[in-house]
C-alpha positions in Angstrom: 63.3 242.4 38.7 59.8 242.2 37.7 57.9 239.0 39.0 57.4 237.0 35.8 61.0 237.3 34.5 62.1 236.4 38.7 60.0 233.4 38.0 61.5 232.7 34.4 64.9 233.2 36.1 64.1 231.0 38.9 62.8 227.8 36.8 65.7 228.2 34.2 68.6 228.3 37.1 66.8 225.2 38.8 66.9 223.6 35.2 70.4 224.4 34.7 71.4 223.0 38.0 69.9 219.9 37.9 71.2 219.1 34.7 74.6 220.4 35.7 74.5 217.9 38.7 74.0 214.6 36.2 76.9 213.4 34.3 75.6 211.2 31.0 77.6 208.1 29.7 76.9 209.2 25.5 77.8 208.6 22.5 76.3 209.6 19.1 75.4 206.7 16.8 76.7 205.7 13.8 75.2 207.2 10.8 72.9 203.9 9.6 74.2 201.7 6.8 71.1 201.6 5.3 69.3 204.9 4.1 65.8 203.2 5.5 66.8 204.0 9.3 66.9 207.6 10.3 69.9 209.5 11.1 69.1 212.4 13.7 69.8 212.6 17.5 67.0 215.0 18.4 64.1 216.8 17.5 64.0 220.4 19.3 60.7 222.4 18.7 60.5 226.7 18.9 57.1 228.0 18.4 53.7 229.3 19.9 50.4 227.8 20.1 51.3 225.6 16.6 53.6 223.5 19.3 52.6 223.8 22.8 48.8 224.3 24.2 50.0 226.5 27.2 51.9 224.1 29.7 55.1 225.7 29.3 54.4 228.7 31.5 53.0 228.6 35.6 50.5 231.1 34.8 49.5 230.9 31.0 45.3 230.6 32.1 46.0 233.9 34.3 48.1 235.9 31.6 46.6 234.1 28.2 44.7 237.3 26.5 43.3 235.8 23.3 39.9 234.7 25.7 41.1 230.9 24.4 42.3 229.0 27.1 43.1 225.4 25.6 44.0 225.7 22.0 44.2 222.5 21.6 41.9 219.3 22.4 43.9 219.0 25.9 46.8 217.7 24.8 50.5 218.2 22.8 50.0 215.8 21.4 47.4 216.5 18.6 49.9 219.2 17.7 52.0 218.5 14.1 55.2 218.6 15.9 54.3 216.3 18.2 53.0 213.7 15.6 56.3 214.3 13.2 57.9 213.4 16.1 55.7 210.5 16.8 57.2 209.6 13.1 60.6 209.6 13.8 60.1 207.1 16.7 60.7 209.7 19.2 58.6 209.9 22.7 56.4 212.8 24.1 58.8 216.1 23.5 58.7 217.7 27.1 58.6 221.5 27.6 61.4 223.8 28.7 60.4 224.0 32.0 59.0 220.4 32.8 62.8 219.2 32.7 63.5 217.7 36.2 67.4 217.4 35.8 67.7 213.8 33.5 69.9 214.6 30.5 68.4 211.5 29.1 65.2 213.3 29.1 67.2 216.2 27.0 68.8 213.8 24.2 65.4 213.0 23.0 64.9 216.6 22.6 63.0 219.9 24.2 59.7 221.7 23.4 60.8 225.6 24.0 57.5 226.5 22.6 55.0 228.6 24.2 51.0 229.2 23.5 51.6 232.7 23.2 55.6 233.7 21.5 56.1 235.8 19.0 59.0 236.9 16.7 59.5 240.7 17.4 60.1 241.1 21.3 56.7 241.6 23.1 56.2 244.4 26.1 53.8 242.2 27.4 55.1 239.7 30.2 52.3 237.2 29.1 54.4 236.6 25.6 57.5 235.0 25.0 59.8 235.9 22.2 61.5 233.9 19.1 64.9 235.5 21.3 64.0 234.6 24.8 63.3 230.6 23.2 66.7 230.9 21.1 68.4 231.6 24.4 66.8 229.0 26.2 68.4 226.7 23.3 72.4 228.1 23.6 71.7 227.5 27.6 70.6 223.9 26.6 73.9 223.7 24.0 75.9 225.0 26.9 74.8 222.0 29.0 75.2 219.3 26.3 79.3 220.8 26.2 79.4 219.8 30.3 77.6 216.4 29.9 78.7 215.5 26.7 82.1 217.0 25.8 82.7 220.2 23.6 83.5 217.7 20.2 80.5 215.1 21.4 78.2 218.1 21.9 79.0 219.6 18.2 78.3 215.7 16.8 74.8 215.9 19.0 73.9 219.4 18.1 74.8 219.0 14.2 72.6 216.1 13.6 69.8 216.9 15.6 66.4 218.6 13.6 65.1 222.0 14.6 61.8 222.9 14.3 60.1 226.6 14.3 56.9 227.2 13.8 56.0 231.8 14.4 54.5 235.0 13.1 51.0 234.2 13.8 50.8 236.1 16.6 52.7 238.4 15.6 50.0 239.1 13.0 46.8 238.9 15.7 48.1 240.6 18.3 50.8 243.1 17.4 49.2 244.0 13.1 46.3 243.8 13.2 45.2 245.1 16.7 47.8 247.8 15.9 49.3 247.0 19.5 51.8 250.3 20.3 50.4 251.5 16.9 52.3 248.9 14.7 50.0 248.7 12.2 50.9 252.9 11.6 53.9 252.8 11.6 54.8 249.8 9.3 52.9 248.7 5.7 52.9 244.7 5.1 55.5 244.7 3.2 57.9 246.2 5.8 56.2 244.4 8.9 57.2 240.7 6.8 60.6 242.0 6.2 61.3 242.5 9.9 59.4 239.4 10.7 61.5 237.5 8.4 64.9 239.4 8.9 65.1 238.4 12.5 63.9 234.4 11.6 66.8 234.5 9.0 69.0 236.0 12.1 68.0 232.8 14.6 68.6 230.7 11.5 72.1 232.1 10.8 72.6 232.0 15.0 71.6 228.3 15.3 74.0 227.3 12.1 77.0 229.1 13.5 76.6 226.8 16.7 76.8 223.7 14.5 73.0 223.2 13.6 72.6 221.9 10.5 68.7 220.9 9.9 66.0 223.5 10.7 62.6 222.9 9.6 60.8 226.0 8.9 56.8 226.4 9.3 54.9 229.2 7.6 52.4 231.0 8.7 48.8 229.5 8.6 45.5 231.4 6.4 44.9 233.8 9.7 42.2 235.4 7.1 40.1 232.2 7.5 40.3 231.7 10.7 36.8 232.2 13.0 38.1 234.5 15.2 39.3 237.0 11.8 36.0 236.6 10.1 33.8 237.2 12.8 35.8 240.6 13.8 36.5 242.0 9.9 33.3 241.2 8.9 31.5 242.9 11.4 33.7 246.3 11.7 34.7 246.8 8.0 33.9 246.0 4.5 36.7 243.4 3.9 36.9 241.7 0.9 35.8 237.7 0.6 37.6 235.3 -1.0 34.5 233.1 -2.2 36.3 230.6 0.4 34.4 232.8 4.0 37.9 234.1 4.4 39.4 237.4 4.9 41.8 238.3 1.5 43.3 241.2 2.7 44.3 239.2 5.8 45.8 236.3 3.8 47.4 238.4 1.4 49.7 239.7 4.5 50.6 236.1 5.6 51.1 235.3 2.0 53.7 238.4 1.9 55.7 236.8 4.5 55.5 233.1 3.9 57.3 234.0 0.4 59.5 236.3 1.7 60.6 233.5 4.3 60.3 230.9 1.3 62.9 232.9 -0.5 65.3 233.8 2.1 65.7 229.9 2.9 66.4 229.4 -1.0 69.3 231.5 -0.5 70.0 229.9 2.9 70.6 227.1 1.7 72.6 227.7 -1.4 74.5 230.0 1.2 75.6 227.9 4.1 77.7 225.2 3.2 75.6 221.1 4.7 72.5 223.2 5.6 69.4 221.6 4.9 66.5 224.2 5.8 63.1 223.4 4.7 60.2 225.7 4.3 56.5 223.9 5.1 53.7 225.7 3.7 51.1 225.3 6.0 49.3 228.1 4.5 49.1 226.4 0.9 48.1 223.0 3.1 45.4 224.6 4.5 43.8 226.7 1.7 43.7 223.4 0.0 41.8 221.9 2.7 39.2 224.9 3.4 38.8 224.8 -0.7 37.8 220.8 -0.4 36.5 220.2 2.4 34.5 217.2 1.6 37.3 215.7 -0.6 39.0 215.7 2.9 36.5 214.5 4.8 35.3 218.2 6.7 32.2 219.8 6.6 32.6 222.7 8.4 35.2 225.6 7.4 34.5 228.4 8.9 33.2 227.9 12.6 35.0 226.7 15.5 34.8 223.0 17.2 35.0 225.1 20.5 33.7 228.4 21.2 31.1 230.5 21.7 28.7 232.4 19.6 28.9 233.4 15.6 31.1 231.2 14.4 32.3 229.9 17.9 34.6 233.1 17.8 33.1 235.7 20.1 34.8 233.6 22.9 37.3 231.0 22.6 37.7 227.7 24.1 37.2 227.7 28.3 36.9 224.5 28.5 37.1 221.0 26.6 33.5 220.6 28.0 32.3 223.2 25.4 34.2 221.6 22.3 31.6 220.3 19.5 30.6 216.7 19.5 32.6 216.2 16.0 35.6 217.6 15.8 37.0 215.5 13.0 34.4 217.3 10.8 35.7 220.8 11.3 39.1 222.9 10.6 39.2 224.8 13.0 39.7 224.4 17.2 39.0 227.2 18.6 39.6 230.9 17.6 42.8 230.8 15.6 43.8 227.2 15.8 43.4 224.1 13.1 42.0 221.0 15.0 43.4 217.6 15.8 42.1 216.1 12.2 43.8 219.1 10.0 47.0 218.5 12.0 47.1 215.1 11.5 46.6 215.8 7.4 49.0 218.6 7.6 52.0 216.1 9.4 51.3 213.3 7.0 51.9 215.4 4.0 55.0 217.7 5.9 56.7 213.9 7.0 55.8 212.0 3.4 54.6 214.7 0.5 51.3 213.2 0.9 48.1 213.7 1.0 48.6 217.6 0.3 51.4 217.4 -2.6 54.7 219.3 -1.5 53.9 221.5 1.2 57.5 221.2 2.3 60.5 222.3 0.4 62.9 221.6 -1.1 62.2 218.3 0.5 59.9 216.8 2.8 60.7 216.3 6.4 61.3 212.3 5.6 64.1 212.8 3.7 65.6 215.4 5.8 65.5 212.9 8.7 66.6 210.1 6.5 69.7 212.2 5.6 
C-alpha cells in the first residue's frame, strides 16, 4: 500500500474507532413552529481550496504543487462556507481528520474538504477526489446508524444541508496544463460533461441515502484570476475581455457552470423533497471585478499575496508576504478570492443581497429556513 493512502487509511480507522467507542444520547428536534428559526441538523461541506486552506491533510505544505501554500489569510474561517455557517448559528466546521472521537463534535457537522480535490480521480497522491470525500461521508452516515439508530440517523441525515463547492482544479491542473494530455483528448464541451456527469452522480448517491438539501457552488472566473493572466498572456495571444481577464478561459467555466445549472433544474423537478441549489459564484464575481469601486476594491487583477507580475509568478509562502490591504483587492493569492470578496459573496448566497440572485432557485436562507 502506498504511504499516503496507509496514512489516509490509518487516520480514517482511528476516526472510525473513536467514534464507534462513544454512544450519543440524541434526538432530532422538532421542526420550529415558527418559519423565523431554522430547521437543519448539520451543515457538511465537500470541496477544495473554496472550503479548507490545507489543514485537512499531514503533509499538504510537502505535497501542495500550485507554489501557494496558504490560500487563505490563515484561517477557515474567511472561507464562504465557514461564514454561511457562521449564519446558521453553527460553530467552527472541523475537518475530516481533526475528529478526535466526540460525536457531539460530528452533529454540528464535518468539513471533508481539501485545498487541493478535484472531481475526476487524480493520479497524483497530493489530490483528493469528489469520490474519495463522498466516501468519507457514507463512513460518517454509517457511524450516525451505530450512535444514533438506523430511523434517528435517516431523520439526522435528511435535514441536514450539504455543501459542494469543485471543478476548479480540475480546470488548472488537469485542462489547462493538459495533465496526462487531457486537454487532447477532450474539447470543453466534453470535459464539462464529464465534470458535471459525475457531480450529478454524488448528487443522485447522496439523495438515495436520505439527503435531501445540497447546495451546489459553481465554478469561480479562473480567466481573471492572477495566476491565469499572468501565464496566458505571456505564452499565447489570448483574447481580453476589457475586464484583464482571460475569455477563452471563462468561456470554459461558463460551459460547465450552465451545464451544472441545468442538470440541477432537472434534479430537482426529478427527485421527489429535493431542494438543490445552484450558487453562481462565477456571475458574483464578474459583477464584482466589473465594479470594483461600487464594491469598495481597487485592485482586480493582482494578488494580495504573491510575488512578482501581478503577485502570480509565486503564490503565497507566507502570511508575512500578504499586502498591507487586503480588503482592497479580489484576489488572495494565485487562484483564490480574498477574505472581503468572500464575505460579499456569503452575504448575497445566505440573503440575495448585495449581488442579486447568485443562488437558485432560492437562496441558501430559505433553504435553511425550510
Amino acid at each position: 500500500m502506498k504511504r499516503g493512502k496507509f496514512v489516509n487509511f490509518v487516520l480514517g480507522f482511528y476516526f472510525l474507532m473513536g467514534m464507534v467507542s462513544r454512544v450519543a444520547s440524541w434526538q432530532l428536534p422538532e421542526k420550529p413552529l415558527s418559519v423565523n428559526e431554522p430547521y437543519f441538523t448539520a451543515f457538511n461541506v465537500l470541496g477544495d481550496s473554496s472550503v479548507d486552506c490545507g489543514e485537512n491533510t499531514l503533509f499538504y505544505p510537502l505535497l501542495h504543487h500550485n507554489l501557494s501554500l496558504i490560500p487563505c489569510n490563515g484561517s477557515d474561517s474567511t472561507l464562504i462556507p465557514h461564514r454561511l455557517a457562521a449564519k446558521m448559528g453553527l460553530p467552527y466546521i472541523p475537518p475530516f481528520y481533526s475528529q478526535n472521537g466526540s460525536v457531539e463534535a460530528l452533529l454540528n457537522g464535518v468539513n471533508y474538504g481539501s485545498a487541493q480535490a478535484t472531481i475526476m480521480n487524480p493520479s497524483s497522491q497530493s489530490y483528493q477526489s469528489l469520490n474519495q470525500q463522498e466516501r468519507q461521508v457514507f463512513e460518517t452516515f454509517q457511524l450516525l446508524q451505530l450512535e444514533l439508530g438506523e430511523e434517528s440517523a435517516k431523520n439526522f441525515i435528511k435535514s441536514s444541508v450539504f455543501y459542494l463547492s469543485f471543478g476548479k482544479d480540475d480546470y488548472i491542473d488537469l485542462f489547462l496544463r493538459n495533465f496526462s494530455g487531457v486537454m487532447f483528448r477532450y474539447s470543453g464541451q466534453q470535459f464539462a460533461h464529464i465534470l458535471v456527469n459525475q457531480m450529478v452522480h454524488v448528487i443522485r448517491n447522496l439523495y438515495d441515502a436520505n439527503v435531501r438539501k445540497i447546495i451546489c457552488m459553481g465554478i469561480l472566473p479562473l480567466g481573471c484570476t492572477p495566476r491565469t493572466v499572468l501565464e496566458w498572456y505571456n505564452s499565447t495571444t489570448a483574447d481580453d475581455d476589457g475586464k484583464g481577464c482571460v475569455e477563452e478561459i471563462n468561456e470554459l467555466v461558463l460551459e460547465y457552470n450552465t451545464m451544472l445549472n441545468e442538470n440541477i433544474v432537472e434534479l430537482n423537478a426529478e427527485l421527489p423533497g429535493a431542494q438543490i441549489i445552484f450558487c453562481d459564484v462565477y456571475q458574483g464575481m464578474m459583477e464584482i471585478i466589473s465594479n470594483p469601486n461600487y464594491y469598495g476594491f481597487e485592485e482586480v487583477r493582482s494578488a494580495c499575496c504573491g510575488l512578482g507580475l501581478y503577485g502570480a509568478l509565486i503564490g503565497c509562502l507566507s502570511v508575512e508576504m500578504a499586502c498591507n490591504e487586503g480588503s482592497s483587492h479580489v484576489w488572495w493569492d494565485l487562484y483564490n478570492p480574498t477574505q472581503a470578496v468572500n464575505s460579499l459573496l456569503a452575504d448575497s448566497a445566505w440573503s440575495g443581497h448585495p449581488l442579486f440572485s447568485i443562488c437558485r432557485p432560492i437562496a441558501i436562507r430559505d433553504l435553511v429556513y425550510s
